[in-house]
C-alpha positions as CSV (number, residue, x, y, z in Angstrom):
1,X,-120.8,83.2,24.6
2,X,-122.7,83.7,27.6
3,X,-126.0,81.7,28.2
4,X,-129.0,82.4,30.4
5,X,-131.3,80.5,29.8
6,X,-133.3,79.2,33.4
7,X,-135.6,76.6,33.7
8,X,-138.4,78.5,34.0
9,X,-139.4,82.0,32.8
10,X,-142.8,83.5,33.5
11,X,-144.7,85.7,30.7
12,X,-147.1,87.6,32.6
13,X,-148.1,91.0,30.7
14,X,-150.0,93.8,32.2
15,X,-153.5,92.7,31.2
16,X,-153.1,89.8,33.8
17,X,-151.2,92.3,36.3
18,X,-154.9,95.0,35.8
19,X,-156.8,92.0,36.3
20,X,-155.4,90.8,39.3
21,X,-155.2,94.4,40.9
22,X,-159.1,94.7,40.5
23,X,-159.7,91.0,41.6
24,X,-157.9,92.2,45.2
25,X,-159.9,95.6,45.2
26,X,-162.9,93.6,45.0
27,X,-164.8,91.9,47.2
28,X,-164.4,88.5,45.6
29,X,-160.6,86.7,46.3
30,X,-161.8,83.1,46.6
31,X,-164.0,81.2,44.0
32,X,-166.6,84.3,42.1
33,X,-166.8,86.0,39.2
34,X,-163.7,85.7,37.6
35,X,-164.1,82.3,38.0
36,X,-166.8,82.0,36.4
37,X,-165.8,84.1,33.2
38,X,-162.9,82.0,33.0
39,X,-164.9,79.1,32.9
40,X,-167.2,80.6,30.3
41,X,-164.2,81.8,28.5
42,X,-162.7,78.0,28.4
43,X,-165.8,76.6,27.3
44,X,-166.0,78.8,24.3
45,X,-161.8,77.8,23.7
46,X,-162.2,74.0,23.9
47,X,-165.9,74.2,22.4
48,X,-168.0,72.1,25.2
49,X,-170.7,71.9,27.7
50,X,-169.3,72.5,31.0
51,X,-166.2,73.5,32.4
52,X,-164.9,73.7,36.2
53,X,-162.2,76.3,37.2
54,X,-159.9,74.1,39.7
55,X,-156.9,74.7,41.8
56,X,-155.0,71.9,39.9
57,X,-154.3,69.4,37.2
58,X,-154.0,66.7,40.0
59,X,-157.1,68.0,41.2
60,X,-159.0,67.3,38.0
61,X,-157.7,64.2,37.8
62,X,-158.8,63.2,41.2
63,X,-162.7,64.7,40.9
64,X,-163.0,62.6,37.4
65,X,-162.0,59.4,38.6
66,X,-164.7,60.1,41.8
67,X,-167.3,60.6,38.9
68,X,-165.9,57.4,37.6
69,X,-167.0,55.8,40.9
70,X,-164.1,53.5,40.4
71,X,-164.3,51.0,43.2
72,X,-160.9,49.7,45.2
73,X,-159.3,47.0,43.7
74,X,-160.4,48.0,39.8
75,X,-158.0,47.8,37.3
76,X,-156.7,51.8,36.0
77,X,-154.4,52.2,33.0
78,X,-152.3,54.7,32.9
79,X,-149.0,56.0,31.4
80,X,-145.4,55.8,33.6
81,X,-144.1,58.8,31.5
82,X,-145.8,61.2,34.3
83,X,-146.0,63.2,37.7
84,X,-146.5,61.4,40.9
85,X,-149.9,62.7,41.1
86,X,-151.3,60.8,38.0
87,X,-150.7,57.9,40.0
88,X,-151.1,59.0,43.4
89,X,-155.3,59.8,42.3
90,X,-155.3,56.9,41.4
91,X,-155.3,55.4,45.0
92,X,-157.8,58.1,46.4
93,X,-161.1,59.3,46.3
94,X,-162.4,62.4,45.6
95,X,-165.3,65.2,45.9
96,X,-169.1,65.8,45.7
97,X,-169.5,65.5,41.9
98,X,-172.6,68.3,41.9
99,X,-170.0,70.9,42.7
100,X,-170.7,72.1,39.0
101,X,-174.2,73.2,39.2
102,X,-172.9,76.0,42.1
103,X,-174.0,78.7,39.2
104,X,-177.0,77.0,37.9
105,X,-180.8,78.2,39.6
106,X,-180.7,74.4,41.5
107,X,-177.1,75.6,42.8
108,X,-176.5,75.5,46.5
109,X,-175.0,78.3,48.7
110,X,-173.7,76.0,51.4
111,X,-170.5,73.1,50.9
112,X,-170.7,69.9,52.4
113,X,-167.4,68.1,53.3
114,X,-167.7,64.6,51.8
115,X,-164.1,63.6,52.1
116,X,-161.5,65.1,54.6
117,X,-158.5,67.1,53.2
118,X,-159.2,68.2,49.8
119,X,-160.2,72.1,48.4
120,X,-160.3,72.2,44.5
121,X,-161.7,75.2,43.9
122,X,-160.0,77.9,41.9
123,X,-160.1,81.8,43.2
124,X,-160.8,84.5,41.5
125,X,-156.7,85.7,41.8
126,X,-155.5,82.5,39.7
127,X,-158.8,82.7,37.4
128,X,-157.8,86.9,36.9
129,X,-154.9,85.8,35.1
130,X,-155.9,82.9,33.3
131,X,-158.6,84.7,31.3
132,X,-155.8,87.0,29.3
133,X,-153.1,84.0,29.4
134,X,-155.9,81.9,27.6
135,X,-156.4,84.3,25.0
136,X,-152.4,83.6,23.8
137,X,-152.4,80.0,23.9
138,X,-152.0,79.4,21.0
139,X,-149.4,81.5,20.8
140,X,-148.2,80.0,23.6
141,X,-148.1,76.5,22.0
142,X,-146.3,77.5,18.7
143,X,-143.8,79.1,20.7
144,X,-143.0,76.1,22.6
145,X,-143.3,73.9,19.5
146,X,-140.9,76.2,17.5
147,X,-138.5,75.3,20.5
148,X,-139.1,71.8,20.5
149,X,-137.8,72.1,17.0
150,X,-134.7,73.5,17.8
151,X,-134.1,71.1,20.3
152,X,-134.7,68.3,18.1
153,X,-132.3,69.2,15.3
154,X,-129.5,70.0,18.0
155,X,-129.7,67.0,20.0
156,X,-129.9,64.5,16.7
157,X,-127.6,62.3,16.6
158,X,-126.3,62.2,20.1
159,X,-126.1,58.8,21.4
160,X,-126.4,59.6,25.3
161,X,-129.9,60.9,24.6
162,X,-133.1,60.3,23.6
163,X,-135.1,62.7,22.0
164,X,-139.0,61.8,22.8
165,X,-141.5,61.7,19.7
166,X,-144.6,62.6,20.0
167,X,-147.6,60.8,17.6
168,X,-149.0,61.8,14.7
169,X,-152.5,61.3,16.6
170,X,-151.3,63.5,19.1
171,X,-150.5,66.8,20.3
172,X,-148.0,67.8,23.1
173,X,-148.0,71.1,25.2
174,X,-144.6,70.8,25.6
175,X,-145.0,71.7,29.0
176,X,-141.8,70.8,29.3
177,X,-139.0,69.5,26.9
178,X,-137.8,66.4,28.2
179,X,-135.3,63.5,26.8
180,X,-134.5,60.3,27.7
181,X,-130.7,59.9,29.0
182,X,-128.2,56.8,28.9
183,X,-125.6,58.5,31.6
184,X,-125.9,59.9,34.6
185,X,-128.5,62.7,35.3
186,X,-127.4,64.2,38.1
187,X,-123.9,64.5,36.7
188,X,-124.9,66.0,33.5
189,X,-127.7,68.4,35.3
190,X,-124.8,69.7,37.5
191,X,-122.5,70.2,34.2
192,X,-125.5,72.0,32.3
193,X,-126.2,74.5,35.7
194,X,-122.1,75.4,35.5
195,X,-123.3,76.9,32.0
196,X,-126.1,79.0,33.6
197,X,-128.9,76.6,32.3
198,X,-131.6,75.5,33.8
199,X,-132.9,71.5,33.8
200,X,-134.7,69.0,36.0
201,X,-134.3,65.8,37.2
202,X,-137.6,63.5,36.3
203,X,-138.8,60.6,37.5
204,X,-141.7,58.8,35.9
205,X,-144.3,58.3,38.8
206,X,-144.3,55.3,38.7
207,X,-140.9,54.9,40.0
208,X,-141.1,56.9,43.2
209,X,-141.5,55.3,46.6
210,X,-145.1,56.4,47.9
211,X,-146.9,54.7,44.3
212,X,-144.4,52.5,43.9
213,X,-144.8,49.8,46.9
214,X,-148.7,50.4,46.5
215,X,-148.6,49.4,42.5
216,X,-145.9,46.8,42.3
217,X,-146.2,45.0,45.4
């Protein structure tokens, strides 16, 4: 039987497609009022006070250890099962921590650089199609879980490979479906490809050169 089943497949339906179109016939393509209805939008999903569109998960991270105002040298814990850039934050500082109150009537109309190199914000294209791809996830979620499922049960059993639990005090977006292996990756990745399926090769980031030295030395 022939498989094709990639690593990744995007669901994008025509709401986010109409949105987008009028984002780019406006005159608003960086941070405006998409943005801002996203953020409105998210508030009302997750049920809180505030909310900041970014450009990034790595971004987020980065602006809420700023508010933090850890200082070098204090200790951060943090899990290995990750990407690089849970760590990587960790050894940076971040941004301006009123950036929130741009909509509010003590907003300001200017930016002011505090630290070189970084631009969080999220535009109005990337905010277009997260307000219809918020409205499924849930859908999104049960999906994914439903999969999970089916991965479990199959790979049960197998000695080579770990499946990965997740708490009962927890929920996983199963962002991705990942197991633990005792053979070689690269091998098996390049036997699963031959099949026409997709996988990755993960390291925890804790394990890769640039946090490595810095957090182990």
């Amino acid at each position: 039987m022939a498989i094709d089943l990639p690593f990744h497949r995007s669901w994008i339906e025509d709401d986010e497609i109409q949105e987008v179109l009028d984002t780019l016939k406006s005159s608003w393509l960086t941070t405006g009022p998409k943005t801002q209805q996203f953020e409105n939008d998210f508030k009302a999903y997750i049920g809180c006070k505030y909310a900041i569109g970014l450009s990034s998960c790595t971004a987020g991270l980065h602006i809420s250890l700023a508010l933090l105002e850890l200082e070098r040298g204090m200790e951060v814990i943090t899990t290995p099962m990750t990407f690089p850039a849970t760590t990587n934050v960790i050894l940076h500082q971040g941004l301006n921590r009123d950036a929130w109150k741009r909509y509010g009537k003590s907003g300001f109309s200017h930016w002011e650089l505090h630290y070189p190199g970084y631009k969080y914000n999220l535009t109005d294209i990337h905010a277009a199609m997260g307000i219809h791809q918020l409205k499924r996830v849930e859908r999104f979620l049960q999906i994914r879980q439903d999969y999970a499922t089916v991965y479990d049960g199959a790979f049960k059993g197998v000695e080579e490979l770990q499946v990965l639990q997740v708490k009962d005090y927890a929920m996983s977006a199963r962002h991705i479906y990942a197991v633990a292996l005792n053979l070689n990756r690269l091998s098996l990745s390049g036997r699963v490809s031959k099949r026409n399926a997709g996988t990755g090769n993960w390291r925890g980031g804790a394990l890769h050169p640039s946090t490595s030295a810095t957090l182990f030395c």
